[in-house]
C-alpha positions in Angstrom: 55.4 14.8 176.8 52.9 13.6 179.5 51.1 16.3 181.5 50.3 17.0 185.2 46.5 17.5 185.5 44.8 19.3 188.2 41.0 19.4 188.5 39.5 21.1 191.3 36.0 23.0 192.8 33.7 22.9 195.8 32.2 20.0 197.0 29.4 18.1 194.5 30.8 19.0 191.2 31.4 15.8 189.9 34.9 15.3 190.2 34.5 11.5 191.3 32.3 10.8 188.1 34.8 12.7 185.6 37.5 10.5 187.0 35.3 7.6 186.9 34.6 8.3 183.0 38.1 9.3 181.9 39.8 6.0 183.3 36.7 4.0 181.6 37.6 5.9 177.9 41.4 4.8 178.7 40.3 1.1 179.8 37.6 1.0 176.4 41.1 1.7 174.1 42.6 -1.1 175.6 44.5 0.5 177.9 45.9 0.8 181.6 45.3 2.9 184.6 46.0 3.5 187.7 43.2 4.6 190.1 44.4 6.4 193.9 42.3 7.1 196.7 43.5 8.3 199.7 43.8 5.9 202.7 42.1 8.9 204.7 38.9 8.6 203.1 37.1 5.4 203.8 33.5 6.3 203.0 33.2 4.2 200.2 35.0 1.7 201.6 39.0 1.4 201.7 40.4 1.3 197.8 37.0 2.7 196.0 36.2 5.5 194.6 31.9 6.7 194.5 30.7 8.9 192.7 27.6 10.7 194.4 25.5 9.0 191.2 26.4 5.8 192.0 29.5 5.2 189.5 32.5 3.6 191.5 35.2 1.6 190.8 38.2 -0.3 192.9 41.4 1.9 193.6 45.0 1.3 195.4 45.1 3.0 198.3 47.7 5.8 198.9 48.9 6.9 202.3 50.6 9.8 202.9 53.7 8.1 203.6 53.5 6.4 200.2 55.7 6.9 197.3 53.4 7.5 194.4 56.6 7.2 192.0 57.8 4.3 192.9 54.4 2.5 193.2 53.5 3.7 189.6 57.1 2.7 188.2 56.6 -1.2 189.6 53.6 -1.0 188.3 54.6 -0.1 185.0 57.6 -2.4 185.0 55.0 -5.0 185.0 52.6 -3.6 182.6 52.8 -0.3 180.8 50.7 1.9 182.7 48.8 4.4 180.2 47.6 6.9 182.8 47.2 8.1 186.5 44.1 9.2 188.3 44.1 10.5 191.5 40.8 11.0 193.9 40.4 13.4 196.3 43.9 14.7 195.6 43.7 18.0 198.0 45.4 14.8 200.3 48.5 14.2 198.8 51.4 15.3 200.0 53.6 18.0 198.8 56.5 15.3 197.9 53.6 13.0 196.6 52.8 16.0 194.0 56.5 16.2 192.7 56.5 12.6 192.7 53.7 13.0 189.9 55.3 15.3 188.3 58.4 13.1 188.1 55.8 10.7 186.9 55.0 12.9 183.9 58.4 13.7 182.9 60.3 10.7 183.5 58.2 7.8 182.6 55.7 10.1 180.3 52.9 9.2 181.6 50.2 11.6 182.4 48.7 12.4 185.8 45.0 13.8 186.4 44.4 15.0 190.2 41.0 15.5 191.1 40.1 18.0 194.3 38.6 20.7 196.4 41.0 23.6 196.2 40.1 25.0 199.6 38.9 23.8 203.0 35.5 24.8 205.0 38.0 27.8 206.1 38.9 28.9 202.2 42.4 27.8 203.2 44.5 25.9 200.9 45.2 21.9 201.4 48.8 21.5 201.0 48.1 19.0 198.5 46.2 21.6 196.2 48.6 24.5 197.0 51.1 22.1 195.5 49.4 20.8 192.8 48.2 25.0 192.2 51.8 26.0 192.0 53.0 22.6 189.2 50.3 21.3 187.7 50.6 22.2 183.8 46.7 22.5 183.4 44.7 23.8 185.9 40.7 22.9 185.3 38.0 24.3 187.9 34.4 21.9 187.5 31.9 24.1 188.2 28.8 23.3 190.7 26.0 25.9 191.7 25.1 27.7 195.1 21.4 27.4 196.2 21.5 31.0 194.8 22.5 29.7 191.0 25.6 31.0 191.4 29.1 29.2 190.8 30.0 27.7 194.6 33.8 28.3 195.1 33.7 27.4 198.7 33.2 24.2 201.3 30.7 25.4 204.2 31.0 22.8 206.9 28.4 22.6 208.6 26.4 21.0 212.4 24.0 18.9 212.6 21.4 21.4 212.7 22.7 22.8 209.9 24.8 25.8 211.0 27.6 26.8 209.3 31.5 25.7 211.3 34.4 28.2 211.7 36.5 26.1 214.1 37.9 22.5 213.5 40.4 20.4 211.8 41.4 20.9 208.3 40.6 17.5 207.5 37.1 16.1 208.8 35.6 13.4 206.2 32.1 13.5 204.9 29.6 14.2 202.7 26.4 16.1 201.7 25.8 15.7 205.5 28.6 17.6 206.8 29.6 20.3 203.8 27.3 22.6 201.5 28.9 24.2 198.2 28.6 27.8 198.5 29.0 31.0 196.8 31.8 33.1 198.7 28.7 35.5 199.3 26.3 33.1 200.7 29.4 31.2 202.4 29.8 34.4 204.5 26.5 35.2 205.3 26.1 31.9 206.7 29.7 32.2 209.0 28.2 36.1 209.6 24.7 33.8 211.6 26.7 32.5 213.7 
C-alpha cells in the first residue's frame, strides 16, 4: 500500500534538491511522476522547482483551489503515474492533504510532501499541521544554525537584517528575507528587537 510522505525543516535544508533527486531515481527506472509547486511561489518561475544548487526541473502548478485528486487521477488515466512530489507543501490546503491521502489509498500511489513545518512566528501552516496530523512517515532534513546547531526555526528578517515579529504568514523569499535558526538563537534575535 502506497504511503503519504511528509518531509519538513527550516529554511535551506535541501528539501528542493531531495525532491529533485527522488523524482530523477523514479524517471531513471522508467517511470512516472508528478511534480507540484505551488502557484504562490513564483521565484523560480511559475511551474519550476530550484533547488538553491542549481537543480530544477518543470512542475504543474497547484492552486489552492485545485483538486490534487482529481488532477492526479486524469493524469493517471492517461499514463500510470508511479509517484507524487509536492514542493513547498506547507501551502497546500487542508482538503488538498486528504486529497493525497486519498491518493495513496485509492489509486496506490505514493505521495512525498516536502516543507517548512513552521512559519517566521513558530506557528504551524495549515498545510503542515495537516500533513503532521496524516502523513504515515514523518522525516525532519536537518540544516545548521550559525551556531552549529540543528535550525528548527524560520527568522524573517529586514533589510538590515533584523529579525520580524509582525506580518503575514505567507511572505515569499529566500536567503534574503529568512535565516534558519536554532530556537535559541531565533529568540535572542526577536529579544534585539
Amino acid at each position: 500500500m502506497a504511503k503519504v510522505y511528509f518531509y519538513y525543516s527550516a529554511m535551506n535544508a535541501g528539501k528542493s534538491t531531495v525532491l529533485l533527486q527522488s523524482s530523477y531515481n523514479y524517471h531513471e527506472r522508467g517511470m512516472r511522476t508528478l511534480v507540484f509547486a505551488p502557484a504562490v511561489d513564483k521565484r523560480a518561475g511559475l511551474g519550476r522547482v530550484k533547488s538553491r544548487i542549481g537543480l530544477e526541473a518543470p512542475a504543474e502548478v497547484l492552486s489552492e483551489t485545485d483538486n490534487l485528486f482529481k488532477r492526479v487521477k486524469y493524469q493517471h488515466e492517461l499514463s500510470k503515474v508511479a509517484c507524487v512530489l509536492i514542493d513547498e507543501a506547507q501551502f497546500l490546503t487542508p482538503e488538498q492533504v486528504t486529497q493525497a491521502t486519498d491518493l495513496a489509498d485509492t489509486l496506490d500511489i505514493p505521495v512525498l510532501c516536502y516543507g517548512l513545518r513552521t512559519d517566521f512566528q513558530g506557528k504551524l501552516f495549515p498545510g503542515s499541521a495537516a500533513l503532521l496530523a496524516v502523513a504515515d512517515d514523518l522525516i525532519e532534513l536537518k540544516t545548521i544554525c550559525h551556531c552549529g546547531r540543528k535550525a528548527t526555526m524560520n527568522l524573517r528578517i529586514d533589510a538590515e537584517g533584523k529579525g520580524l515579529r509582525e506580518g503575514a504568514q505567507v511572505e515569499i523569499g529566500g536567503n534574503e528575507r529568512y535565516v534558519a535558526m536554532c530556537r535559541q538563537h531565533f529568540k535572542a534575535a526577536l529579544a534585539d528587537n
